[in-house]
C-alpha positions in Angstrom: 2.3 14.8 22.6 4.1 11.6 22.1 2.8 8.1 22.9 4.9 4.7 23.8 3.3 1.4 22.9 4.5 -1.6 24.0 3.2 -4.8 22.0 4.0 -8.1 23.5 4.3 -9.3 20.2 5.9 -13.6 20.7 2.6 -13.1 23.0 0.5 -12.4 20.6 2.2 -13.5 17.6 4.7 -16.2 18.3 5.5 -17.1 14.7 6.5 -13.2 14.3 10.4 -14.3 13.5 9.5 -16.7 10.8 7.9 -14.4 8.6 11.0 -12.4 8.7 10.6 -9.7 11.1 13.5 -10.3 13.0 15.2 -7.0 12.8 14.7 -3.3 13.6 14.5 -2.8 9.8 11.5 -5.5 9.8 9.8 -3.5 12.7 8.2 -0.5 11.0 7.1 -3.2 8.1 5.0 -5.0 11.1 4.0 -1.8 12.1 2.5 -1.0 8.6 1.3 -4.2 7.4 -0.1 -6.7 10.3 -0.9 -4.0 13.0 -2.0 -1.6 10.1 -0.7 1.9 11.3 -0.3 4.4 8.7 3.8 5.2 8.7 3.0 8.7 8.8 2.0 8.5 12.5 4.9 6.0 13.7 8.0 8.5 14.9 9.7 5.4 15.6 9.6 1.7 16.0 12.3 -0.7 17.6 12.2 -4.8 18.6 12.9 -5.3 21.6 13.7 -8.3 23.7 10.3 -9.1 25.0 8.2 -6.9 22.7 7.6 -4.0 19.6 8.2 -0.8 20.9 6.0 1.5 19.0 6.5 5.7 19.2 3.5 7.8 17.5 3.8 11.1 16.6 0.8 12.6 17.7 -2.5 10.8 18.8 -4.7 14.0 19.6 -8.0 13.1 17.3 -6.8 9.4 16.7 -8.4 8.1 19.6 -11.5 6.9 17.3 -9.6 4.9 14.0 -9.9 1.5 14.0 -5.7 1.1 14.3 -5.5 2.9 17.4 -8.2 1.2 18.7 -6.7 -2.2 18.0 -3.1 -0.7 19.6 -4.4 -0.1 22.5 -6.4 -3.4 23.1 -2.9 -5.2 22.0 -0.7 -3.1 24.1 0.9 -1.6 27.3 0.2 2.5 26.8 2.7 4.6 28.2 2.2 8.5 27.7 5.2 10.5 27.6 5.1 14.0 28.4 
């Protein structure tokens, strides 16, 4: 099972850009270091115009880590089947 995020990040983080995230390169390192999910369980992770588009790999039994938890409060879920 694959999940979709969607994080409305200039929402939630408006000076995003100007710590340097402005690429897709920079979008896994956002991932990782301010939202704090382990890069083993992003499949993929793309900026888009309004907002971080985050795949995870598999979140059977991560429903209860603190990182997941804060995903979903800062985020749009979208299951994909």
């Amino acid at each position: 099972m694959e999940d979709v995020f969607w994080v409305p990040i200039m929402e939630i983080d408006p000076n995003w850009i100007m710590r340097g995230f402005s690429s897709d390169f920079y979008a896994l390192e956002y991932c990782d270091k301010v939202l704090c999910i382990p890069r083993e369980e992003i499949k993929e992770s793309i900026l888009r115009k309004n907002g971080l588009e985050i795949h995870l790999l598999n979140t059977e039994g991560k429903q209860d880590k603190k990182w997941y938890l804060q995903l979903r409060y800062l985020s749009v879920h979208k299951s994909v089947s």
